[in-house]
N, C-alpha and C positions, 0 to 999 in steps of 0.2 A: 466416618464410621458411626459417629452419633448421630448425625443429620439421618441415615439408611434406619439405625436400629428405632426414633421416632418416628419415619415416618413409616414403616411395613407396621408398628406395633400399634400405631393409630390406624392404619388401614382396616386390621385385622378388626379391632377393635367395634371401630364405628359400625362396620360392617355388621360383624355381629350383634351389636344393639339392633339395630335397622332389621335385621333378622328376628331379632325377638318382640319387636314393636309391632310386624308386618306377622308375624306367630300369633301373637296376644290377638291383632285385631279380627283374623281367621278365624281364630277358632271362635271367637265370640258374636259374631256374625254368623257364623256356620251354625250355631247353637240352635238358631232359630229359621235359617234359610235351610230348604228342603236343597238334599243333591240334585235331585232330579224330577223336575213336572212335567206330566203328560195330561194336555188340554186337547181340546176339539178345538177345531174351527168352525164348528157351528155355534161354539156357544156352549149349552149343556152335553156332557158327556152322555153319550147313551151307554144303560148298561153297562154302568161303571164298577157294579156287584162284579159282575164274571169275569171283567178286564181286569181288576183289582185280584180277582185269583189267580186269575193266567198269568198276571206281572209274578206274584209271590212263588209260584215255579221255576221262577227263573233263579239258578244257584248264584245269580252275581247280586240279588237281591236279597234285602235283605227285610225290610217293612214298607206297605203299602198305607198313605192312608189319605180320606177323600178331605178335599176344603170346598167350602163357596169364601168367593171373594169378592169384594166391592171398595169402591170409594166415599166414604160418608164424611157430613160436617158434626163434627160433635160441639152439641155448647151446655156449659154451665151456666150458674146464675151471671158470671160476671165475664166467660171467655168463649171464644169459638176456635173451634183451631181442625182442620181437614184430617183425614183420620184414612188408612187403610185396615179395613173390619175384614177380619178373616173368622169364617167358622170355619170351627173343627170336631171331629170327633175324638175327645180325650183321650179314649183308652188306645185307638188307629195311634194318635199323635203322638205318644209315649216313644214309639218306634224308628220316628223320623226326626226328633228336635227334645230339646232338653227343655222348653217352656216350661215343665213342671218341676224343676231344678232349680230353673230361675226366679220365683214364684219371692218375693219379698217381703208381701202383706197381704192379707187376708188367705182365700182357698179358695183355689180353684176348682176342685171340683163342685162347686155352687154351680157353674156352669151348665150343667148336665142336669142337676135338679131341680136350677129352679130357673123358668124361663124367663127369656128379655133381660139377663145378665153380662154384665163385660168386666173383659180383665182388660185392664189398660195399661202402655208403659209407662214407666217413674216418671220420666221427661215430659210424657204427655200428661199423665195425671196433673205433674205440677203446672204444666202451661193452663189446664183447666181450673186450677185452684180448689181440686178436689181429691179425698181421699177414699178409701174404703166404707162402703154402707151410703153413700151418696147416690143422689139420683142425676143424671144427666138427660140430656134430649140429645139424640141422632137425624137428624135431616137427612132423606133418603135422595137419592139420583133419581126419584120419580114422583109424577105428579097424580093430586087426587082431583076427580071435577066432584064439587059441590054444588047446591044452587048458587052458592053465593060467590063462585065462580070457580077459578083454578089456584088447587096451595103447593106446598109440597108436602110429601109426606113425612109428618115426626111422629116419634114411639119414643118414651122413654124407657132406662133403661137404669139396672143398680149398678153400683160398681163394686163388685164382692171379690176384686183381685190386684196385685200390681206384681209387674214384673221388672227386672233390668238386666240386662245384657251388657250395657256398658257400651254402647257404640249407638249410630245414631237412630238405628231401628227403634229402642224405647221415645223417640220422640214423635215417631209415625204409627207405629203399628198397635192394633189393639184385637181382639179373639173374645169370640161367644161362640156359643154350640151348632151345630150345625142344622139343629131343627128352628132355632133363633135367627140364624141367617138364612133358610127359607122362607120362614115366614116376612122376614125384613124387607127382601129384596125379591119378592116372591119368584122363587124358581123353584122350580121341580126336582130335579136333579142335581148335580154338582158339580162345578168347574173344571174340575181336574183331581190328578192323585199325585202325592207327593211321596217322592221313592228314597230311599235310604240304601246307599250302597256300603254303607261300613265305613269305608275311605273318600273323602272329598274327589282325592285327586284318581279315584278310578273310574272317574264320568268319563274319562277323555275314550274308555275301551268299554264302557259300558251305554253310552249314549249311541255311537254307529252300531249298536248290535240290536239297540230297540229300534230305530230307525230304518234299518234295514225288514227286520221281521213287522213293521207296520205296514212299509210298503207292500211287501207279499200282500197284506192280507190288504192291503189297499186296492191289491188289480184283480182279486175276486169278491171284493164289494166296493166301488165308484162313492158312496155314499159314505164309504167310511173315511174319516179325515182325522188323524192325530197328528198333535204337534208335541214332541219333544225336544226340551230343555232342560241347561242345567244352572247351577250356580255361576258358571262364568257369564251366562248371558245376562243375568241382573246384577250381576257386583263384579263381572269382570274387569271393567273399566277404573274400579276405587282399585283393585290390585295392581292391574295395568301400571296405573299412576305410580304405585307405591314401590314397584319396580324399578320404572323408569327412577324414581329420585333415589333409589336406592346407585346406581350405574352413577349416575351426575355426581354422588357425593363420593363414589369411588372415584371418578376422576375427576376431582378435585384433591381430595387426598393426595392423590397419584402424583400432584403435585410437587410435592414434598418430596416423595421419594428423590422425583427428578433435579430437584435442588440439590439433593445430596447426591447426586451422580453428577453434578455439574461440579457439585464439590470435589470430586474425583479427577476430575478432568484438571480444575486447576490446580489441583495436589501433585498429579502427577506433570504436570507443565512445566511447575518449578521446580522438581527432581532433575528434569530433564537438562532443564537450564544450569542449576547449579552441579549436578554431575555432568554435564558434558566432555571437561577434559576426563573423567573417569571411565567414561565409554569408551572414548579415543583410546587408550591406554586400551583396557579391552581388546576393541578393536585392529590394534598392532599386535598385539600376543596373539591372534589367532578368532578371536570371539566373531563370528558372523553375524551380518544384519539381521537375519532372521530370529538367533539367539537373542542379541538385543529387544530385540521387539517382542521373541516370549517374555523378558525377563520382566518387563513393565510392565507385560498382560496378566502375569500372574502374579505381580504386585498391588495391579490394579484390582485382580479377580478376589485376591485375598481379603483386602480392606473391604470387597462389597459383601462377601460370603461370609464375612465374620461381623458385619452389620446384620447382615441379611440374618441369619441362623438365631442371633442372640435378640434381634427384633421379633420375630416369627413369634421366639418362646415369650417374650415377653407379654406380644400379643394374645395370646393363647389363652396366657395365665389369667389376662385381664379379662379377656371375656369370656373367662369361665367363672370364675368371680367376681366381677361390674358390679354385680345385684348386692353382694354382701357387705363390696367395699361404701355403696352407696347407702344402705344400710348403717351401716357406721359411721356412717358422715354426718348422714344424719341424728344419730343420738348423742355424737358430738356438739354439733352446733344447735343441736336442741332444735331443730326446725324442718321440716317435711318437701323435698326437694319437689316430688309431684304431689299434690295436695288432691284427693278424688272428690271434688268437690269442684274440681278445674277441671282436670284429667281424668278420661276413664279409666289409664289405669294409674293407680297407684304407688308402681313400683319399676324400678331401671331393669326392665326383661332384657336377657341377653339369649340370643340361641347359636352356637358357633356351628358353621358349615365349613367342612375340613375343604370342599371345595374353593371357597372363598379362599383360604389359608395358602391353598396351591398356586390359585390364580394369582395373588400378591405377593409368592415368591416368583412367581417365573417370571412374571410385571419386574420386579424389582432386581431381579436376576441379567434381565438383557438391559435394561436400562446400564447394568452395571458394566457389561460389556461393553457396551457400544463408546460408552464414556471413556474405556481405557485405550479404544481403537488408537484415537488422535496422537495420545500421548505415546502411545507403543512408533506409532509410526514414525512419529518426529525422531524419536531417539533412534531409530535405525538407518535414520534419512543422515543421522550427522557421521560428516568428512572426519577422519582423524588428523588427514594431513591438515585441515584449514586449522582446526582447534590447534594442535600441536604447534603449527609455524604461530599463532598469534599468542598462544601461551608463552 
């Protein structure tokens, strides 16, 4: 009964840590990753003014806003390190991401007023060795011909911003204005438009519904070409993973449970054995094999259901409280269990899914059964005549 009640209460548990670590990292990647981009496949969006109004009619939306995007190498006096530069338009951007939330040093809006400006992430800033009011150099993806032959093109640039999110985007990503990144990467227009539907997770009904209405307007202009995408296609795969280990460490756990139904099994083995003239006796007074075989199923059902029940809560309690108890642990032992300094976050996030809670009773439920089968059986299987003649 102990072996069931550790291990549904670790189940429950782990589970919901794993939930609130795979929470944390969501929401903090989503902070800065658009729900949803709609690109050309040409390249420059045509007339991305009036697409950008016709998207904001749509009641599942809820903010349009335009980027250009590139890949550049940024170096300082002593670092280089490759860089995705997104311009934006600030006041659009308010609507689709929280970058201006994030904002740690300096101000961003410098970006808007004063050209050839970058806000860069913590992680990157420090791989540069640089901080706010610095200058850096951006080497562009394209070449200048000079007499003196072929360079590539560099502009420098201040750095009037840092942000963090806390995930691995501050080591990659870095944002200037969107007239900053025309001139940079000289393009006319603009990549794409980044869409905000409210909820992450209502791409899955909001994505076939722009897709389909593209198409239409795809077969009375040939010329026209959108690609829509959402969050799952550039970070679906870090979830994907975080999923899959989340299942592996469930059944791993699962393990445990199973020990403690094996436990059952040989609990009730030796009942079996040592009551056997007691069943016999039974058995003579009238008790049927079938009676027998409830009576150990529901000895068995008993010991798993009052593991079961009193783990469940146990689990509950824990991972409704993790974070607090971890909290306290630490100002006990005087010392900081995730240090953010290592870890982006801080602190033991728990998020409990009553789902999860269901799924590792009913796990834990048949396990319980199946375990008491053997034993029910055997004791209905025994002769009273053999027991009795050898007693």
């Amino acid at each position: 009964m102990l072996g069931m009640v550790l291990g549904v209460a670790s189940l429950i548990t782990v589970l919901s840590v794993m939930n609130g670590f795979a929470g944390e990292l969501r929401d903090r990647i989503l902070s800065l990753v658009p729900h949803i981009v709609v690109s050309s496949s040409q390249g420059s969006l045509p007339d991305w003014r009036q697409l950008s109004v016709d998207l904001q009619k749509e009641p599942s939306i809820f903010s349009v806003a335009p980027f250009i995007e590139d890949v550049a190498l940024l170096q300082s006096w002593s670092q280089r390190v490759g860089s995705q530069v997104t311009g934006i338009d600030l006041n659009a951007q308010r609507g689709v991401s929280d970058l201006h939330k994030r904002i740690i040093a300096g101000d961003l809006a410098r970006l808007e007023s004063e050209p050839f400006t970058i806000a860069l992430g913590r992680s990157l800033a420090g791989q540069l060795r640089v901080t706010t009011g610095d200058i850096i150099e951006v080497v562009l993806p394209t070449l200048s011909v000079t007499p003196l032959g072929v360079f590539p093109r560099v502009r420098k640039l201040v750095v009037v911003a840092e942000f963090e999110v806390g995930s691995g985007i501050d080591g990659i990503q870095s944002y200037v204005s969107l007239k900053t990144a025309a001139r940079l990467f000289t393009k006319d227009g603009v990549d794409g438009l980044q869409i905000d539907v409210g909820n992450p997770d209502r791409v899955a009904k909001v994505v076939p519904l722009l897709r389909k209405k593209f198409r239409d307007v795809q077969r009375q202009d040939a010329n026209f070409h959108l690609i829509v995408e959402d969050w799952r296609d550039s970070q679906g795969s870090l979830f994907a993973a975080v999923k899959m280990e989340k299942i592996m460490v469930g059944i791993l756990l699962l393990a445990v449970i199973a020990v403690a139904a094996f436990n059952i099994v040989s609990t009730l083995t030796m009942s079996v054995t040592e009551k056997a003239r007691d069943i016999a006796v039974l058995r003579v007074m009238g008790f049927t094999s079938r009676g027998v075989m409830g009576l150990f199923l529901g000895h068995g059902l008993l010991i798993g259901l009052v593991g079961i029940t009193v783990g469940a809560l146990v689990g509950v309690c824990l991972a409704l409280w993790v974070s607090d108890i971890a909290t306290t642990i630490e100002r006990l032992i005087g010392a900081q269990l995730f240090d953010p300094s290592v870890y982006y976050i801080g602190r033991l996030p728990s998020e409990l899914h009553w789902g999860d809670v269901v799924i590792t009773v009913c796990l834990a439920l048949l396990l319980s059964v199946m375990a008491t089968v053997y034993p029910a059986w055997r004791a209905s299987r025994i002769s009273p005549v053999e027991v009795l003649n050898n007693g």
